[in-house]
C-alpha positions in Angstrom: 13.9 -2.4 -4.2 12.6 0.4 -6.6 10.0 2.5 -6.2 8.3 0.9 -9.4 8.4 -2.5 -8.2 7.2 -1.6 -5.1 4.1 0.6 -6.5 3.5 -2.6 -8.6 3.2 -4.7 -6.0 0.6 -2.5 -4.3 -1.6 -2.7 -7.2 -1.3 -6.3 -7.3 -2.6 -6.2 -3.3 -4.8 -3.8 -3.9 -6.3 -5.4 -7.1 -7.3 -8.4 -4.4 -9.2 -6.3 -2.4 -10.8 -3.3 -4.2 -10.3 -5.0 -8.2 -12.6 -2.3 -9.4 -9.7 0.4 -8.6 -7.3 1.6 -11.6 -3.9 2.6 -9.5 -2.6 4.7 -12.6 -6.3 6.4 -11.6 -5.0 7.5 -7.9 -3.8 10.7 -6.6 -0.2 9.7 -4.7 -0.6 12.6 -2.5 -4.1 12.0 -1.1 -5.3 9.7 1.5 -5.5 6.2 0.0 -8.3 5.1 2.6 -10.1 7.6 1.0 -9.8 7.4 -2.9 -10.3 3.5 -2.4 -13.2 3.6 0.5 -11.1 1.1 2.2 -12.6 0.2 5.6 -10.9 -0.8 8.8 -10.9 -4.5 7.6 -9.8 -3.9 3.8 -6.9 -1.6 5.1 -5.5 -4.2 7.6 -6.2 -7.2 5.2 -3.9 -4.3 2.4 -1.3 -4.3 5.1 -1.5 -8.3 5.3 -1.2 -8.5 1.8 1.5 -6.3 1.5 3.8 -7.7 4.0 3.1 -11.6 2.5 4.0 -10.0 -0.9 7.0 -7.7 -0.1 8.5 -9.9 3.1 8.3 -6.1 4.9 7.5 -6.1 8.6 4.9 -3.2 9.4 4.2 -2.3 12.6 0.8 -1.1 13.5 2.0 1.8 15.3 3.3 2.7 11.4 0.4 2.7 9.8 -0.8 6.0 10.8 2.5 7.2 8.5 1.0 5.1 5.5 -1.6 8.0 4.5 -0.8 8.1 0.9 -0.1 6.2 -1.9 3.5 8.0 -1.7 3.8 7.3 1.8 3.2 4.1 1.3 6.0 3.9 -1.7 8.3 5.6 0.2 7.9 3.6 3.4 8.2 0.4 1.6 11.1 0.9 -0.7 13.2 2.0 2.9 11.9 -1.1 4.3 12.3 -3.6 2.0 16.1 -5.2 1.7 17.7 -5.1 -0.9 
């Protein structure tokens, strides 16, 4: 899967939980959590959403690696098949 397709789909999840953010508006380089104000909750509810939408297993002990909104692109398109 593409890196577009994949960053699409995590404005679609994120749209669902903080609708109010503009992804075009995000810094890919600096923590998500942070440019968001995601909370414990919203972040794992993110991953949920996420894994429902992209069929990608993620491990919690990953999600320390999923800082960014590159890190997050780049984990995703090496998970996702195909």
């Amino acid at each position: 899967m593409e890196a577009n397709a994949v960053r699409a789909a995590i404005g679609q999840v994120l749209a669902t939980i903080a609708p109010e953010v503009a992804l075009d508006a995000l810094d890919p380089a600096a923590p998500l959590r942070d440019q968001v104000d995601l909370d414990s909750m919203d972040f794992l509810n993110f991953i949920v959403g996420l894994h429902e939408r992209l069929q990608v297993d993620i491990p919690e002990a990953d999600y320390a690696r999923l800082v960014s909104l590159g890190d997050l692109v780049d984990y995703l398109v090496a998970k996702r098949p195909g």
